[in-house]
N, C-alpha and C positions, 0 to 999 in steps of 0.2 A: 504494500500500500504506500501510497507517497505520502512523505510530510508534506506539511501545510508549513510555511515561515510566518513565526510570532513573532515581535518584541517581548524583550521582558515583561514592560509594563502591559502591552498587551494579555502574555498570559496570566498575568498577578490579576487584571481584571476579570476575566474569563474565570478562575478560580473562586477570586471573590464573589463573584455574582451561582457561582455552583454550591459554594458554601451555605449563600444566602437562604439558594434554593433549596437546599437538604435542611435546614435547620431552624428555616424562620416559614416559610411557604409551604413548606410540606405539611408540616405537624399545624397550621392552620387549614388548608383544606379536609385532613384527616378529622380536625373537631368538627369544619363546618358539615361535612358531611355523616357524623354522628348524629349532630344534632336535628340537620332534615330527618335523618331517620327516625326519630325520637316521636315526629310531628304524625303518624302513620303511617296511613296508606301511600306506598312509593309512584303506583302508578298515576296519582295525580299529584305530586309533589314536587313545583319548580324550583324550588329551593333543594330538595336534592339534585333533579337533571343538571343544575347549573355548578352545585360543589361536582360533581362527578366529572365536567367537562373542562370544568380548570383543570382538575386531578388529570386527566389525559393529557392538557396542554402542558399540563406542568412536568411530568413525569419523561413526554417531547422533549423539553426544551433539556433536562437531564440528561439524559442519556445521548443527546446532539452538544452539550458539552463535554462531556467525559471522553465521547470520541474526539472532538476536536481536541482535546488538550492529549489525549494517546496519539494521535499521531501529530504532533506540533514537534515542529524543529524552533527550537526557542535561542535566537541570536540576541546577544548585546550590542547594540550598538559603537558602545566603549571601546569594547575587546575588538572592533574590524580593523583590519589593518590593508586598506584596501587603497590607500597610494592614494588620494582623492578623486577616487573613480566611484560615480553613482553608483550603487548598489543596494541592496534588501536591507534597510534603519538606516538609510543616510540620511542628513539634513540637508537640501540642497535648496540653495537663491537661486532664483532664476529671475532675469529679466525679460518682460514681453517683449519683444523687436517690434512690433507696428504701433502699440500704446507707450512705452517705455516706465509701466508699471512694473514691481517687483513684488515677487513673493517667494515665499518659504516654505516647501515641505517636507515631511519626512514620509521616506517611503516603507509602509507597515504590510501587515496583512492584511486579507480582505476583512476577516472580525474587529480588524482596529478602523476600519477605514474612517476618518470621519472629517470633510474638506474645510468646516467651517474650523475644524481646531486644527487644519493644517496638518490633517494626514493621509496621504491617497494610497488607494490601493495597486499593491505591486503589479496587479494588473489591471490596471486602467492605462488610458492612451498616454496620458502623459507621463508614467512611470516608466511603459515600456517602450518609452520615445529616448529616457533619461539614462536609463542604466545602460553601463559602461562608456559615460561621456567623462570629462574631465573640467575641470573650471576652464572657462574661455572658449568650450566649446560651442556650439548652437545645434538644440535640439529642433526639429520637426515632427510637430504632433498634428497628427488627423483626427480631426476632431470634427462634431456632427456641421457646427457652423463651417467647415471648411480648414485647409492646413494651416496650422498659426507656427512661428517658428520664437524660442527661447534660447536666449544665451543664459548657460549656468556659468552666473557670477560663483557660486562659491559651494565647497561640497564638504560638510562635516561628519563627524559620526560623532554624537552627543546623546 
């Protein structure tokens, strides 16, 4: 099976949010659904259908993290030693060439993805436009509006 590539902080949240779900979400679906039972008859009981439908989503979303985090190849950013070459947790600036706006992201996995906090996913256009460029270099990304093209000012790993 293939790894999936985490960040750290990626898989610490992933964890977090599994912990949460075994320990705080669980053991309250389990009561709410005592307690519809408590009320009678099940077959007309929306208050049970609706504990027992969490309990399926919930139980979902379990077990689609435990997998994710068994097959996660979990990088540090820190520890790359990648010459300042774009790669999988680098920080990289890039400036727009037709706007001469600047921005900054870090390239994560798809579970970290999130653009407003400046994280794109390893597979999105402009990650896979980035990796293996160098500072100074100019990216071309295809993107839905048409090819836009980015000089990477600057490429960290933090």
């Amino acid at each position: 099976m293939n790894k999936t590539p985490l960040t750290v902080n990626g898989a610490e949240a992933l964890k977090n949010e599994l912990h949460r779900l075994k320990t705080v979400e669980r053991p309250a679906v389990i009561a709410a659904i005592a307690e519809a039972r408590s009320h009678g008859d099940l077959s007309e009981n929306a208050e049970y259908d609706a504990a027992k439908e969490r309990q399926g989503f919930l139980e979902g979303r379990i077990k689609e993290l435990e997998a994710k985090l068994s097959n996660a190849q979990i990088i540090d950013p820190k520890l790359l030693d990648a010459d300042g070459r774009c790669v999988f947790g680098a920080t990289v600036e890039l400036e727009d060439l037709d706007s001469g706006d600047s921005v900054t992201y870090q390239i994560v996995g798809e579970d970290e993805a999130d653009v407003k906090a400046g994280k794109i996913s390893v597979s999105s256009p402009i990650a896979r436009a980035l990796i293996g460029k160098y500072a100074g270099d100019i990216a071309e990304v295809r993107a839905p509006g048409g090819v836009r093209e980015y000089e990477v000012v600057d490429v960290q790993y933090i």
